[in-house]
Every structure is written in C-alpha cells, then in structure tokens.
N, C-alpha and C positions, 0 to 999 in steps of 0.2 A: 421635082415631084412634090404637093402638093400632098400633104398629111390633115385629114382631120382631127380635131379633137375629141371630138365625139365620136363613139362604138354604137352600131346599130343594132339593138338586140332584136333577133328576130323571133324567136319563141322565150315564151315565159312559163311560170306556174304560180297561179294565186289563189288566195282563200276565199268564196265567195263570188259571186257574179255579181260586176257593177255597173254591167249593162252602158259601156261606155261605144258611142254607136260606130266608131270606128275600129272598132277589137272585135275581132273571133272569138270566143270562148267555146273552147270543146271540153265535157265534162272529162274529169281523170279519174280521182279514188274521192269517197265518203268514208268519214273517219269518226268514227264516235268518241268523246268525250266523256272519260269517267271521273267518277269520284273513288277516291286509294286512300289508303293510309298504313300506316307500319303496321305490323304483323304483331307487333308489342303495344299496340295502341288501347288504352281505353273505349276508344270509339267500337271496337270489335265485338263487344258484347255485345250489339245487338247486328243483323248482318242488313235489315231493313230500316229504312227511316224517313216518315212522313216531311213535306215541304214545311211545315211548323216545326217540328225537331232541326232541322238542318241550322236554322237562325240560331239555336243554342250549341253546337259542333263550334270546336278549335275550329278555324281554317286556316289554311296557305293559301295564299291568291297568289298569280303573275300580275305583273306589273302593269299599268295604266299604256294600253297599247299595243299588248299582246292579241293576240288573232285568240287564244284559247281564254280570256277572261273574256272579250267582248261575246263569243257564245254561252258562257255561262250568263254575262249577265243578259242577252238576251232569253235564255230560256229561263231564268228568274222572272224578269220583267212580263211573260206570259202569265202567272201568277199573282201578279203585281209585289212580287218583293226584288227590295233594293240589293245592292252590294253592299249599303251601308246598315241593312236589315243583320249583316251576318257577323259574327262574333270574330271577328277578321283579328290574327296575330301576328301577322307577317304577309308582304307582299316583295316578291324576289321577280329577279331578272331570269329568266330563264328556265329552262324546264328541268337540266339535271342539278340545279341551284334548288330548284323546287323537290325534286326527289330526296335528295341530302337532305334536309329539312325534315321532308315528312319520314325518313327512315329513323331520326333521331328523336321525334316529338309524337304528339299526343294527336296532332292535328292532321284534321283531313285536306286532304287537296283536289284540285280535277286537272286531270292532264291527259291528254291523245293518248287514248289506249294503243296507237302503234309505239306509243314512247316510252309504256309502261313494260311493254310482253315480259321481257327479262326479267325484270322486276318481281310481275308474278306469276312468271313459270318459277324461279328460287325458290317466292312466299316469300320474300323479302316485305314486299308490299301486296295489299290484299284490295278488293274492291268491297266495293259498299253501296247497295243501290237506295236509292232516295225517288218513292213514290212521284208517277208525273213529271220528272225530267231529265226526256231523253234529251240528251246534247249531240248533235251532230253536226259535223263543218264539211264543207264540199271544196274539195280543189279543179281547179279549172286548167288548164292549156291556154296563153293566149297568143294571137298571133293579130298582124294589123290584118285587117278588113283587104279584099283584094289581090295578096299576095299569096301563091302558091309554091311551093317549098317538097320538092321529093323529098330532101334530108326530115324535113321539120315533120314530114306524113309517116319517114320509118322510124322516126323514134318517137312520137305520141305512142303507133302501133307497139315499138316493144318495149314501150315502158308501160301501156295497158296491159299487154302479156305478161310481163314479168308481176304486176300487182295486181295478176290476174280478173281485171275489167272485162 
C-alpha cells in the first residue's frame, strides 16, 4: 500500500479574498480591528483622537506579516500615512505578546476586537477611537473549485451558526 506524502486539505479559512480562480471562497465572520490600551495609560485622557494625533501615540505594532498590521496599514494608507508616519515602540509576534505589552505600558495597540473582549469586559484594557479609521478584516471559507463535500457544507453551516452569520 502505497502512502502519500502529502495531506489533502479540503477546507480552509483565510483572511481576505485573493481571488485565486481555482478556490471557492464563501464569506465566514467580519471582524473589526481596534485600537486598546491599558486602563493605566496615559493615552486615556482623552477617549477620541484625530488621524494627526494618532502619528504622536506610543504604539505596539504586530510584526511585518501579520494579517492584523497589513489592515491597519492599509487603512493608514487611505489617508496616505505611513507605518513609519507613527511613533512605533515595539513590534511583537503575536497578539497575547501584544496584549502583555500594552497591559504593562503607556502605548496603544490595534488588535481583533474578538481578541480583546476579556480584556475589556475586566477594563483591563480599554478602546480608543481614532477619527476615520474603521479597520475591518473579512475571513473567507475556502474550498478547490468543483468539489462538493456534504461534511465541508455542515460545518461552514454550523460554524456560521455558532458565530452567528
């Protein structure tokens, strides 16, 4: 008997639609992208802040590759500011790397408000809106093109159910 090496994945989930002509994409959850910072922060004084203020804020950024700084710096780049526009103190791996950080400092961060909720339902960490940039990221369902899958149809179904799509 005859072993592949290769595992055939038949469903996926990814950030984004890249419109690859051989992939399904069925939409899953939309997930907004905030901006947080510790409950002891300086940044707290004020709870609004213009896209010009934002370039002078601490920040925590994720790291060159992350799915959640390529939306922020796309919704910078509407604006036309840089990443390098922003007063940047730290760029970490990871998102509860990123939390720890901004629990401990002065600096704001953006991270997936499904990442944050615990965070602040405690008031651990607190939100902070920044005029003009909604951040939002869309996950996708992918499957190859042409293949139909009962298993793969009952769980998009009650994985849309459960994250109530």
């Amino acid at each position: 008997v005859s072993q592949s090496r290769y595992t055939q994945i038949n469903l996926g989930i990814i950030e984004e639609n890249s419109k690859v002509s051989q992939i399904q994409y069925t939409p899953f959850i939309t997930d907004k992208v905030i901006a947080v910072c510790s409950s002891n922060s300086k940044v707290l004084k004020k709870k609004n802040y213009t896209l010009d203020e934002i370039k002078e804020l601490p920040v925590a950024l994720r790291e060159v590759g992350s799915g959640t700084l390529a939306v922020l710096k796309k919704g910078l780049s509407k604006h036309k500011i840089l990443l390098s526009h922003l007063n940047v103190k730290v760029r970490l791996g990871g998102t509860e790397a990123l939390k720890n950080f901004l629990l401990a400092s002065d600096a704001v961060g953006f991270l997936p408000n499904i990442s944050v909720q615990k965070e602040l339902k405690s008031g651990e960490l607190k939100e902070i809106h920044i005029e003009g940039l909604p951040l939002q990221r869309q996950f996708f369902f992918i499957e190859r093109k042409g293949e139909k899958s009962e298993l793969n149809k009952a769980f998009i179904k009650m994985a849309k159910s459960i994250y109530n799509y």
